[in-house]
N, CA, C and O atoms as a DFTB+ gen file, in Angstrom:
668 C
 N C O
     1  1     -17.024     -24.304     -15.165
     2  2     -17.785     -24.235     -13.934
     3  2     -19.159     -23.638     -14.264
     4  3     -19.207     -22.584     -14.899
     5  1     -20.344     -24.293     -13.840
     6  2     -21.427     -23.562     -13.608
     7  2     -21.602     -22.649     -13.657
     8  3     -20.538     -22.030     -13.621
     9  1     -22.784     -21.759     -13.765
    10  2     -23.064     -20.291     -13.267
    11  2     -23.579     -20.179     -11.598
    12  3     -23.336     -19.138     -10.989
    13  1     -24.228     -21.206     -10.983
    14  2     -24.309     -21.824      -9.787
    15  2     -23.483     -21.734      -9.026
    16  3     -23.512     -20.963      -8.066
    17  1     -22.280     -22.759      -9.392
    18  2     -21.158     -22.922      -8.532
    19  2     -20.363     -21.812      -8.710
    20  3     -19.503     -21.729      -7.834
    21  1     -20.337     -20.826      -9.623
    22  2     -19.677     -20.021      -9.475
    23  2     -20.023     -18.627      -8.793
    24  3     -19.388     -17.644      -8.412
    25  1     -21.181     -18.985      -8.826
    26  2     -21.646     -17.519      -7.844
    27  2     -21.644     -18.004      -6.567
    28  3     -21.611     -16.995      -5.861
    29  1     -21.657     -18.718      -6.049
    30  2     -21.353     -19.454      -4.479
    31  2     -19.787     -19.043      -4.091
    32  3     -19.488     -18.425      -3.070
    33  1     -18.650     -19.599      -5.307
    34  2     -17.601     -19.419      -5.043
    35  2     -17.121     -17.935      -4.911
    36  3     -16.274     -17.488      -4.137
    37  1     -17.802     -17.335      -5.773
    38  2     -17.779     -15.810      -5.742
    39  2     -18.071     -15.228      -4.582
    40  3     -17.288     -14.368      -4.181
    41  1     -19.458     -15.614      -3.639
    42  2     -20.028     -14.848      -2.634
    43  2     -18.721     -15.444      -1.649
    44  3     -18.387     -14.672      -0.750
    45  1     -18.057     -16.581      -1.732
    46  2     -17.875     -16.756      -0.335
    47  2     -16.566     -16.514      -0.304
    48  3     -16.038     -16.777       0.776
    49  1     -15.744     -16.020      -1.295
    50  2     -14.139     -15.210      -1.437
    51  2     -14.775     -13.890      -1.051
    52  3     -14.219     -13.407      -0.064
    53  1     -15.945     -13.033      -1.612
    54  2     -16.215     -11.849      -0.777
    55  2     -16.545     -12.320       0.853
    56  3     -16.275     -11.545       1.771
    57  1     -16.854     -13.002       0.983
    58  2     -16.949     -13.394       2.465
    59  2     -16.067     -13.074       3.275
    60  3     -15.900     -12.254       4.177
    61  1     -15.169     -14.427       2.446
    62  2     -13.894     -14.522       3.443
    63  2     -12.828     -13.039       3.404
    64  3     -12.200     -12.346       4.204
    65  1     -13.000     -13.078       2.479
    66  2     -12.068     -11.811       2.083
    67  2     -12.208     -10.722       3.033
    68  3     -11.269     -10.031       3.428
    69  1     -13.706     -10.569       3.462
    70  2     -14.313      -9.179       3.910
    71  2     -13.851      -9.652       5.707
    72  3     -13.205      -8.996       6.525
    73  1     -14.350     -10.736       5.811
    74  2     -13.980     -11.719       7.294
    75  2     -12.412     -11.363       7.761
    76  3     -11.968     -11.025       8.858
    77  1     -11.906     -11.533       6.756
    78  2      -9.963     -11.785       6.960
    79  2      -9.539     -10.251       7.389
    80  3      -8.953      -9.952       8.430
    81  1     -10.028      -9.217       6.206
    82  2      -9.733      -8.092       6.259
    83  2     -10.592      -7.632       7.894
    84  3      -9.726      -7.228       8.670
    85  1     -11.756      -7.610       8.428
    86  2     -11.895      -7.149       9.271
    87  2     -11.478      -7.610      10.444
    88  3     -11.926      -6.960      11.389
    89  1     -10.501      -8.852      10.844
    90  2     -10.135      -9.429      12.026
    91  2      -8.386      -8.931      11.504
    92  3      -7.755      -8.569      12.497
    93  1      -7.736      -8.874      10.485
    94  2      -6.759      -8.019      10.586
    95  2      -6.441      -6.723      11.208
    96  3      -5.635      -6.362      12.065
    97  1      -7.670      -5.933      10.232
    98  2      -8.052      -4.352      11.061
    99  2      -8.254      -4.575      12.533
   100  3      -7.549      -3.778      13.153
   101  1      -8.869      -5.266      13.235
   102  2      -9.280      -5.393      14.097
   103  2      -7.700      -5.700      15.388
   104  3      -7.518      -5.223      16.508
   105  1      -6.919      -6.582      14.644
   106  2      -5.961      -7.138      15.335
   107  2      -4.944      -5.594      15.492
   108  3      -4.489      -5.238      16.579
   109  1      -4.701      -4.741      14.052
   110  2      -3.856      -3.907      13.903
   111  2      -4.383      -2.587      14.944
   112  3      -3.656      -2.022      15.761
   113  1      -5.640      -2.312      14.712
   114  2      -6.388      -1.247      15.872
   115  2      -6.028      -1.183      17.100
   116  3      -5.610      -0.185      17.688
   117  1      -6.266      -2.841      17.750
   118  2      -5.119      -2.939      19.060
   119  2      -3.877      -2.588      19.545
   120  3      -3.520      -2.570      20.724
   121  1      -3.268      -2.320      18.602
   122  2      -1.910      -1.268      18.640
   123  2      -2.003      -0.017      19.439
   124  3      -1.221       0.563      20.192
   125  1      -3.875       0.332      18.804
   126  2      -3.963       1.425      19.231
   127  2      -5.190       1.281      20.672
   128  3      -5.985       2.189      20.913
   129  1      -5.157       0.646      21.075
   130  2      -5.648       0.110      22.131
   131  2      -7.427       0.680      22.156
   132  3      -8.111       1.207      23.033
   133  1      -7.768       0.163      20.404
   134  2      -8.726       0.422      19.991
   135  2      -9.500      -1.043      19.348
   136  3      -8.917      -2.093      19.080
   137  1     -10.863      -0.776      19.209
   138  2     -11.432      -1.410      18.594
   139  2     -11.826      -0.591      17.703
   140  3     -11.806       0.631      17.853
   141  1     -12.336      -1.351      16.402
   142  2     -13.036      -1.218      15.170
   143  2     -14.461      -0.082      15.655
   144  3     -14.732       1.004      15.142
   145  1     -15.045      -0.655      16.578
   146  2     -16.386       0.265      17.151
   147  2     -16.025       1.202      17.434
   148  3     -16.446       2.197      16.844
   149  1     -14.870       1.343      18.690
   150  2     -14.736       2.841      19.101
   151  2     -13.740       3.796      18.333
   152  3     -13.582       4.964      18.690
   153  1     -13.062       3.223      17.232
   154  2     -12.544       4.054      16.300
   155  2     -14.026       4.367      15.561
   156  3     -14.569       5.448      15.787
   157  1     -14.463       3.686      14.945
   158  2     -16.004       4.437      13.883
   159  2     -17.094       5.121      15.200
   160  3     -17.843       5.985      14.745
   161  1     -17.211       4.946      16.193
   162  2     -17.209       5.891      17.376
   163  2     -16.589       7.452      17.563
   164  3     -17.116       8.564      17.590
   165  1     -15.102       6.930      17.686
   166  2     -14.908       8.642      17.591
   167  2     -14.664       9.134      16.230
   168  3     -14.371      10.329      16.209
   169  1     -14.701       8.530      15.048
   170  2     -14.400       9.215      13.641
   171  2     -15.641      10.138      13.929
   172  3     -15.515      11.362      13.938
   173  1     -17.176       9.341      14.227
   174  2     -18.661      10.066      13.717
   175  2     -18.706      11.550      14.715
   176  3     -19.153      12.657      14.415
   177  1     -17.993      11.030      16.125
   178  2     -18.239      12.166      17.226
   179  2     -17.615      13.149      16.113
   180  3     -18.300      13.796      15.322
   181  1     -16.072      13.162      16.178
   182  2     -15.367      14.274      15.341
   183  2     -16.084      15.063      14.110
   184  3     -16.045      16.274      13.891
   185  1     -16.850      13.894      13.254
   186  2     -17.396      14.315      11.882
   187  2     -18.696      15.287      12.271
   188  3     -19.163      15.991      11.375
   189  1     -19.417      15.334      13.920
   190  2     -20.322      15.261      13.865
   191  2     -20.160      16.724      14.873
   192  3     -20.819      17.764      14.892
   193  1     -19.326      16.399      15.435
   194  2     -19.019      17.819      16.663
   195  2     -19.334      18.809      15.896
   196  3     -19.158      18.783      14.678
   197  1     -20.022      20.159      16.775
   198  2     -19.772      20.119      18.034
   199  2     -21.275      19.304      18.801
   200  3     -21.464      19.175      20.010
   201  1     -22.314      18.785      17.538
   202  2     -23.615      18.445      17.794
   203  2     -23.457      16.885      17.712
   204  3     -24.142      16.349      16.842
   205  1     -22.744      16.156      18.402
   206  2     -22.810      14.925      18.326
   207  2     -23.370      14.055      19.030
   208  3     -22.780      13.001      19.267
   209  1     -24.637      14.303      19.522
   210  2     -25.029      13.336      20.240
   211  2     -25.321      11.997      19.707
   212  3     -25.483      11.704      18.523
   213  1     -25.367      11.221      20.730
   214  2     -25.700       9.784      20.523
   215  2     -26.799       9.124      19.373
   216  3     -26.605       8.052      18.800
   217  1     -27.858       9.906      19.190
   218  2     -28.605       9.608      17.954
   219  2     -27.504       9.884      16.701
   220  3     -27.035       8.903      16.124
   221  1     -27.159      11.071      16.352
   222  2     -26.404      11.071      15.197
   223  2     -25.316      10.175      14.912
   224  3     -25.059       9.670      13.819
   225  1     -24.739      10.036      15.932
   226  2     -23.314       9.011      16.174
   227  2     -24.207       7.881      15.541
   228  3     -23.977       7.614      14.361
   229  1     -25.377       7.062      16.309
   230  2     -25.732       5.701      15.448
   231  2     -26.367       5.974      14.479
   232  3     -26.457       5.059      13.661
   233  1     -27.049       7.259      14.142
   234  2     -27.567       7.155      12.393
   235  2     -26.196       7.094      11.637
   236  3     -26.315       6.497      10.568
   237  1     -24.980       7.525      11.880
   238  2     -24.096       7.659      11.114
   239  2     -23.607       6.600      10.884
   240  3     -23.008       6.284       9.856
   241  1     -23.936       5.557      12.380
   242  2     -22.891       4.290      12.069
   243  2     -23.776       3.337      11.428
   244  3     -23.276       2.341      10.905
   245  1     -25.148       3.539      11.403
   246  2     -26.506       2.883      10.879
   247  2     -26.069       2.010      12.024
   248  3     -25.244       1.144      11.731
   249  1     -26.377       2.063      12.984
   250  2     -26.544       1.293      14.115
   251  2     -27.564       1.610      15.361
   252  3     -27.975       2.753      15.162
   253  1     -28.128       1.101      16.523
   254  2     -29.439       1.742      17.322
   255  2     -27.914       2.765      18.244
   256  3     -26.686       2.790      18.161
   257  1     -29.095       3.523      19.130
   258  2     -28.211       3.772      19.698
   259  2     -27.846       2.854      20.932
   260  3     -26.745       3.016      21.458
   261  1     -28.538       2.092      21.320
   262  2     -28.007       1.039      22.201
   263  2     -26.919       0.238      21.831
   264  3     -26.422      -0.581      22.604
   265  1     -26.496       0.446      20.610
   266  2     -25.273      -0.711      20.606
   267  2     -24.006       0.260      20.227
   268  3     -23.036      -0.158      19.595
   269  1     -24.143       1.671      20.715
   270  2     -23.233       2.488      21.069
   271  2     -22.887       2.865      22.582
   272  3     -21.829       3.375      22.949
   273  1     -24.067       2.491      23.468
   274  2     -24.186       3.071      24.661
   275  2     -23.045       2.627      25.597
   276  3     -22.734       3.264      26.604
   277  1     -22.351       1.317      25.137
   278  2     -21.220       0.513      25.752
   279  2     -20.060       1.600      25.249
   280  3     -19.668       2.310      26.175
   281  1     -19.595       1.799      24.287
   282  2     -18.961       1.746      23.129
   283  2     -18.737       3.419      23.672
   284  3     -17.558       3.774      23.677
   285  1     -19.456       4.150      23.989
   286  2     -19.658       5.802      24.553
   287  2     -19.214       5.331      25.858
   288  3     -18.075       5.777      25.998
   289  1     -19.536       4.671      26.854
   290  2     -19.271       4.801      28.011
   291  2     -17.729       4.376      28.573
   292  3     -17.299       4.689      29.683
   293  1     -17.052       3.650      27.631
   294  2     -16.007       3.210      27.395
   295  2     -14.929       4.146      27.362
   296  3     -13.984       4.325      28.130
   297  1     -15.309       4.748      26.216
   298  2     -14.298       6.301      25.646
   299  2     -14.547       6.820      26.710
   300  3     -13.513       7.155      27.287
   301  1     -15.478       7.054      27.267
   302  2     -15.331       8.059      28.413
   303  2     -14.371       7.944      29.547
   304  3     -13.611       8.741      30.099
   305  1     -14.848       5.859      29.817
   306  2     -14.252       6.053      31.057
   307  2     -12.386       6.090      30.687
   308  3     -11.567       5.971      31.598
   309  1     -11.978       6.272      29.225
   310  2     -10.586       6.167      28.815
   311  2     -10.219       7.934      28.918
   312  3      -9.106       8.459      28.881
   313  1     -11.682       8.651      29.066
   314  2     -10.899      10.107      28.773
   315  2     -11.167      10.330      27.977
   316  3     -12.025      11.206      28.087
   317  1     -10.875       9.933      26.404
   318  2     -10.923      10.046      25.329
   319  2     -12.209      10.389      24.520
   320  3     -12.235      10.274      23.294
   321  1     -13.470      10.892      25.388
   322  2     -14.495      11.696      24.879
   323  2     -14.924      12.303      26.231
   324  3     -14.713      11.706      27.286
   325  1     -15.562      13.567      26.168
   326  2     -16.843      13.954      27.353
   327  2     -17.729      14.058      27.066
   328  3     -17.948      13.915      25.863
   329  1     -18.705      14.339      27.868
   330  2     -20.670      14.466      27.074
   331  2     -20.651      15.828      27.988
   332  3     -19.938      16.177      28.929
   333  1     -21.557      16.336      27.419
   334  2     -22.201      17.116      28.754
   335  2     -23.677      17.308      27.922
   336  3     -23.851      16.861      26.789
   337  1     -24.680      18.037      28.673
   338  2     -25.931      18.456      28.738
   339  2     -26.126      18.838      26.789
   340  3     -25.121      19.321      26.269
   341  1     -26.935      18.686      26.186
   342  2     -27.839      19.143      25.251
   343  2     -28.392      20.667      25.404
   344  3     -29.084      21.063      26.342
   345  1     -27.947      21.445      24.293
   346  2     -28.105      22.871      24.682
   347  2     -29.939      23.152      24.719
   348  3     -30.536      23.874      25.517
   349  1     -30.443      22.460      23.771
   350  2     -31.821      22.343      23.892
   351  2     -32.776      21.519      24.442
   352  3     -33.796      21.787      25.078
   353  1     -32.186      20.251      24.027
   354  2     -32.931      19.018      24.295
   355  2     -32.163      18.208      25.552
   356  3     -31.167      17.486      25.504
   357  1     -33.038      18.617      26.746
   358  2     -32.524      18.076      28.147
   359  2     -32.138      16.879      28.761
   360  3     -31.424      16.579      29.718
   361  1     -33.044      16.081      27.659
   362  2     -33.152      14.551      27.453
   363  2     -31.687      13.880      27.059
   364  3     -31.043      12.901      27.437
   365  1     -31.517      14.942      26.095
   366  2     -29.954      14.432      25.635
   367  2     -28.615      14.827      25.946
   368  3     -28.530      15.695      26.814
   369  1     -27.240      14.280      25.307
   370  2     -26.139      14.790      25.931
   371  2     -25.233      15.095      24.530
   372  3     -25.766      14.563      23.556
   373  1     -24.229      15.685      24.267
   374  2     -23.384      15.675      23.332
   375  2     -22.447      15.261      23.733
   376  3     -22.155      15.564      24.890
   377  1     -21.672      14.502      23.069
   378  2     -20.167      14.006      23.240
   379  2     -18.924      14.933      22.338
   380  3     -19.121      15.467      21.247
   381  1     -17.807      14.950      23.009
   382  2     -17.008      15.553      22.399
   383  2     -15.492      14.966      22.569
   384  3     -15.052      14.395      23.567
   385  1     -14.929      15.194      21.576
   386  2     -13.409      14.135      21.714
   387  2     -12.318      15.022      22.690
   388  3     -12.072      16.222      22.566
   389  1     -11.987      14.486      23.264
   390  2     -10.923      15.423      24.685
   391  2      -9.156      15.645      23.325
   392  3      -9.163      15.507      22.101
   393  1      -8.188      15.931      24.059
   394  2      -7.234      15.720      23.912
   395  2      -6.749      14.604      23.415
   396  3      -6.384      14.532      22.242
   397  1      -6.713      14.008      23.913
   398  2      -6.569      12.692      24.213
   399  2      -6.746      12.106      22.688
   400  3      -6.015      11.771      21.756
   401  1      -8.453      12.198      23.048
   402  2      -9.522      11.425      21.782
   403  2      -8.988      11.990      20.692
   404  3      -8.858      11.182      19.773
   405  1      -8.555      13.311      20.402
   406  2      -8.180      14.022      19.162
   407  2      -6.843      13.011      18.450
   408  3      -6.597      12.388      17.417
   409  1      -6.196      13.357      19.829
   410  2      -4.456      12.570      19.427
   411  2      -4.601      11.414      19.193
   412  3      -4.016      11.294      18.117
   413  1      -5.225       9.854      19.626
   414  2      -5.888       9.124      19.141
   415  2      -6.324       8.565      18.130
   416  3      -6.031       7.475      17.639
   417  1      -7.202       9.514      17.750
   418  2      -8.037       9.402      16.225
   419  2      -7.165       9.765      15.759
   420  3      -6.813       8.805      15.073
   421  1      -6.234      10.804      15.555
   422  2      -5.341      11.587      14.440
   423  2      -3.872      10.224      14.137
   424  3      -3.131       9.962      13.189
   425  1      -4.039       9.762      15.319
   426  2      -2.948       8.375      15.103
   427  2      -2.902       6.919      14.376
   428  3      -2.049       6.211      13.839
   429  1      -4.669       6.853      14.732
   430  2      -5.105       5.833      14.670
   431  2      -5.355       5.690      12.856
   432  3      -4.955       4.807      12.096
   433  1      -6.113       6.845      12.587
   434  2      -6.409       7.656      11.380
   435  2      -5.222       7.483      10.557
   436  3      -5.473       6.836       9.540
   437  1      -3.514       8.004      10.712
   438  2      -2.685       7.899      10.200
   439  2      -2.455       6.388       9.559
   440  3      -2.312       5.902       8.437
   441  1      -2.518       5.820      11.271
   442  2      -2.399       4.001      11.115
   443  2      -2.796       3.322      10.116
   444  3      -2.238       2.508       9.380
   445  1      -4.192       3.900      10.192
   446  2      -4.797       2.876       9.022
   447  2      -4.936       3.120       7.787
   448  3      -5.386       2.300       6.988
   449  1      -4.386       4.827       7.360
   450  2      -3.990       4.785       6.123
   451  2      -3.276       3.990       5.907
   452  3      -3.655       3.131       5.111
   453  1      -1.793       3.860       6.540
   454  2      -0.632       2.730       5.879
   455  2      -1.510       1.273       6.133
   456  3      -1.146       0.317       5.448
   457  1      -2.357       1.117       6.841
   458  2      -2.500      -0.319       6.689
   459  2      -3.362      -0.718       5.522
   460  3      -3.218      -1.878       5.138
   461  1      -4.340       0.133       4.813
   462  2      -5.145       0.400       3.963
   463  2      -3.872      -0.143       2.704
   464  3      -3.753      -1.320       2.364
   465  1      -3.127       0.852       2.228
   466  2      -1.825       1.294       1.416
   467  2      -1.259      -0.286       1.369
   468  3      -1.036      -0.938       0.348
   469  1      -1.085      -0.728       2.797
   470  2      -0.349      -2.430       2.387
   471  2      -1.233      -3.556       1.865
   472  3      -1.034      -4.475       1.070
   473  1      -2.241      -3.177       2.564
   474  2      -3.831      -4.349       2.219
   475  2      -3.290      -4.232       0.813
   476  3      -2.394      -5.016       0.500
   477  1      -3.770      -3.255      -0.172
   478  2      -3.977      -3.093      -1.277
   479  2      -2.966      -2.962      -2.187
   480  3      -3.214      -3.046      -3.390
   481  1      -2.052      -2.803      -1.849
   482  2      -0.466      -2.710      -2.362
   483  2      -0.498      -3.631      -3.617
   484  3      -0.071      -3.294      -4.721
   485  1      -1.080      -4.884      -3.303
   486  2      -0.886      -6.048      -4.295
   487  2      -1.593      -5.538      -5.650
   488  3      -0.960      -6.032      -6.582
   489  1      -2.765      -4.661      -6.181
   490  2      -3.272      -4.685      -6.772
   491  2      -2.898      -2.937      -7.331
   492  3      -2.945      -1.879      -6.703
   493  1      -2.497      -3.266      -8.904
   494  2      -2.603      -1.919      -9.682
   495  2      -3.851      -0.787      -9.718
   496  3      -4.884      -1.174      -9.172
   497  1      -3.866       0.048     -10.077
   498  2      -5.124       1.005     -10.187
   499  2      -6.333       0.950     -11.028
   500  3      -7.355       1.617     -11.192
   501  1      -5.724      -0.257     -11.548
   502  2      -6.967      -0.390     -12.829
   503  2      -7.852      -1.573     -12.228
   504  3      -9.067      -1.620     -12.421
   505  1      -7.174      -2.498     -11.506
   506  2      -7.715      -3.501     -10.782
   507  2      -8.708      -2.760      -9.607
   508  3      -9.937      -2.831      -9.585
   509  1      -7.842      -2.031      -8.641
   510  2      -8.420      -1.149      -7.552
   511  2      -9.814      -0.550      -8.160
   512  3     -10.887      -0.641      -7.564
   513  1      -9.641       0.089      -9.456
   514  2     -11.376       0.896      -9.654
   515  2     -12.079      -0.527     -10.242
   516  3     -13.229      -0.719      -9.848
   517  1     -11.684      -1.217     -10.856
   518  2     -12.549      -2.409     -11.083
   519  2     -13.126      -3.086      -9.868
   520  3     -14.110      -3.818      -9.978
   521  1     -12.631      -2.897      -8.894
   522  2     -12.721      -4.053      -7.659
   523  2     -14.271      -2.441      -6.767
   524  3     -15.414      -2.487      -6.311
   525  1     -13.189      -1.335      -7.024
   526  2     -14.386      -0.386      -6.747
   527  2     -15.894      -0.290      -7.378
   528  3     -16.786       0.338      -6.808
   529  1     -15.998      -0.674      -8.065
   530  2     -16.989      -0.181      -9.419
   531  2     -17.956      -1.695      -8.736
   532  3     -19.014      -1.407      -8.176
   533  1     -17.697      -2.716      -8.781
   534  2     -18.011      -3.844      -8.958
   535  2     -18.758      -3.939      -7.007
   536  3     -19.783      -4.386      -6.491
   537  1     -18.029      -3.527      -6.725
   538  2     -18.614      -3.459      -4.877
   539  2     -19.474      -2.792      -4.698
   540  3     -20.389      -3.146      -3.954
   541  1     -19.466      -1.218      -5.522
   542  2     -20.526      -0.177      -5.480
   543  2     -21.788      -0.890      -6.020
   544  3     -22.900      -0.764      -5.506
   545  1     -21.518      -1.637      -7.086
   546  2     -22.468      -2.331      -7.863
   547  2     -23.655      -2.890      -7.428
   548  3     -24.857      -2.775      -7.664
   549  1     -22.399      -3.993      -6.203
   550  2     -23.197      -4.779      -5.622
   551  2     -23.924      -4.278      -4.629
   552  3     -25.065      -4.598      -4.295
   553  1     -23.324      -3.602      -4.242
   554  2     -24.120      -2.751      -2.588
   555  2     -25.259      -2.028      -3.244
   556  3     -26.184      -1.932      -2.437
   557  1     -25.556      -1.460      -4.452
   558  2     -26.211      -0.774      -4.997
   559  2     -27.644      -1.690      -4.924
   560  3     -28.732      -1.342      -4.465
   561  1     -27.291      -2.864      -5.483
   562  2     -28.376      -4.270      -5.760
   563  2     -28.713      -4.584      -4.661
   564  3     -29.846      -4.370      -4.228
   565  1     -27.803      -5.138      -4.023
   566  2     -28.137      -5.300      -2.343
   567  2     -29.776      -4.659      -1.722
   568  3     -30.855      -5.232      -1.574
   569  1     -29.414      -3.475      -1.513
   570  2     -30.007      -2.591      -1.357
   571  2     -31.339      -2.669      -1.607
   572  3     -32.175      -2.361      -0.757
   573  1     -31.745      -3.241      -3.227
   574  2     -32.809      -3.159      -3.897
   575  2     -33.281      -4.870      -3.596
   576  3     -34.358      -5.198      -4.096
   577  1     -32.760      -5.595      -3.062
   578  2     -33.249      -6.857      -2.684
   579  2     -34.473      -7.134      -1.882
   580  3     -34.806      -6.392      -0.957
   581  1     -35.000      -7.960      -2.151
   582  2     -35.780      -8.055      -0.614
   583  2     -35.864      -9.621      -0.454
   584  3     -36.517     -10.449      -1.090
   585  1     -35.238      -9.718       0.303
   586  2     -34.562     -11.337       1.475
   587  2     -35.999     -11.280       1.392
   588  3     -36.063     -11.785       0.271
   589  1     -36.958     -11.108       1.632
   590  2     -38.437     -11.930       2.135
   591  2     -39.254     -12.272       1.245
   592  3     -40.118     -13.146       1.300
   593  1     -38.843     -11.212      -0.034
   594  2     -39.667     -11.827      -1.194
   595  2     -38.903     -12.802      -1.840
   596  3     -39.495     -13.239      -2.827
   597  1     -37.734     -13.337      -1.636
   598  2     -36.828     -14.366      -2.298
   599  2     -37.058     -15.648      -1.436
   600  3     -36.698     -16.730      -1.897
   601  1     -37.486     -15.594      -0.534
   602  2     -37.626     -16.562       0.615
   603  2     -38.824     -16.726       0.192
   604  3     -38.776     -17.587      -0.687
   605  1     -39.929     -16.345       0.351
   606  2     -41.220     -16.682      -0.057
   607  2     -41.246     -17.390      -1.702
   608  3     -41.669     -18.491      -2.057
   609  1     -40.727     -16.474      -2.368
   610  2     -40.666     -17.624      -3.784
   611  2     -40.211     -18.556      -3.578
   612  3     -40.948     -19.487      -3.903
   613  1     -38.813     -19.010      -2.953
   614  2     -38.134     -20.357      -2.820
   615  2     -39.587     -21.288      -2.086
   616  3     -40.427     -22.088      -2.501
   617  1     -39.321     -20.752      -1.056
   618  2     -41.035     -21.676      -0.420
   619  2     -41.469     -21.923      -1.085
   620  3     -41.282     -23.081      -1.458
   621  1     -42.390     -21.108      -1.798
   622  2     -43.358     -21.906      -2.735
   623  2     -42.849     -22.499      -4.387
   624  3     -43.661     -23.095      -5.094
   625  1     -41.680     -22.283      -4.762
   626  2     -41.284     -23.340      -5.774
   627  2     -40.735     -24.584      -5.003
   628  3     -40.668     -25.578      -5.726
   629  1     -40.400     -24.740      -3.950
   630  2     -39.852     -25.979      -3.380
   631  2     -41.025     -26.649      -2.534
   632  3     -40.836     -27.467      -1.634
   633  1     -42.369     -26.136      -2.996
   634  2     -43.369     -26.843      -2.103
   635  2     -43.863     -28.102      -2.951
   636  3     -43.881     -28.007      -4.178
   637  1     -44.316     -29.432      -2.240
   638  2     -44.195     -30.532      -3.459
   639  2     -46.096     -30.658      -2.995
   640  3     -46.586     -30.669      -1.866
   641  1     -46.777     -30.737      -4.308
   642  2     -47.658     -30.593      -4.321
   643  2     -48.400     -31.985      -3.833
   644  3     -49.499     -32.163      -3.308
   645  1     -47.555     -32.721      -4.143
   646  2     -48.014     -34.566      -3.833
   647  2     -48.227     -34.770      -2.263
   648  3     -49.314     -35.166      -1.842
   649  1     -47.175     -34.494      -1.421
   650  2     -47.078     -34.520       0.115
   651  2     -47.552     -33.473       1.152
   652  3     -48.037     -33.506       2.283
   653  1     -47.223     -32.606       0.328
   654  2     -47.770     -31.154       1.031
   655  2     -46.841     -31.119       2.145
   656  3     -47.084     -30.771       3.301
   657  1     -45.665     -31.553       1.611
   658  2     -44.582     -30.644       2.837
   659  2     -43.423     -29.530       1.311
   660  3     -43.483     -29.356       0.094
   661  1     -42.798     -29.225       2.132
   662  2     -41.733     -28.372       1.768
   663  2     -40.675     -29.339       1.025
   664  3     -40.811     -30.535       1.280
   665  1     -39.977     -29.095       0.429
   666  2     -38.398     -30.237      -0.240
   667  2     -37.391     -29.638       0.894
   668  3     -36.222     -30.019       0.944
């Protein structure tokens, strides 16, 4: 096989792979009459209490805070967090996990260790840090990419000088 075709085939088993695994998680969370959001929701409140307001919650999730504001108002209306007033900043509110939210997370948390434990079950420890090492890798590169300067080169190597359109 190519080096071409094989990095295609490569990206798109991490694809699917990453696709499969998060609509599993997603299906198994429902157990806990959770989603994927408002579990990484209340993990950040907990990680973040007793100062958790809504900015930290989405720097943590690298998300705005508008695409928590559903996701907060939700837990609330379940119980399972409160806000109240900002001891300094009036503008803002802190959230905090109730009872509830604690027992919850501490369940949910349990849950997905064992579901973690079965995902991975199939693969020995030497495979597991290889599969680790190799993800860090990539996320590492990722990172250092820039989608706009790769797009702009493609443009202009695929520009045909004869027609003056694009290929």
């Amino acid at each position: 096989m190519n080096r071409s075709k094989l990095e295609t085939k490569s990206w798109l088993a991490v694809i699917r792979a990453y696709q499969e695994c998060t609509r599993r998680y997603a299906q198994f969370l429902g157990h806990y009459d959770l989603t994927v959001p408002q579990l990484d929701v209340l993990s950040a409140i907990n990680k973040h209490a007793p100062e958790a307001t809504p900015k930290a919650i989405a720097e943590e999730l690298v998300v705005t805070r508008g695409n928590i504001t559903g996701v907060l108002n939700r837990l609330h209306e379940r119980k399972l967090i409160d806000t109240r007033q900002h001891a300094t900043d009036g503008r803002s509110f802190v959230c905090e996990l109730t009872d509830s939210g604690r027992s919850l997370l501490a369940r949910a948390r349990a849950g997905a260790g064992a579901f973690i434990n079965e995902q991975l079950s199939i693969f020995d420890d030497g495979e597991l840090e290889t599969t680790m090492t190799h993800m860090q890798r990539m996320e590492a590169h990722l990172r250092e990419m820039d989608p706009d300067a790769i797009a702009a080169a493609e443009s202009v190597a695929n520009y045909d000088n004869q027609s003056g359109k694009t290929a």
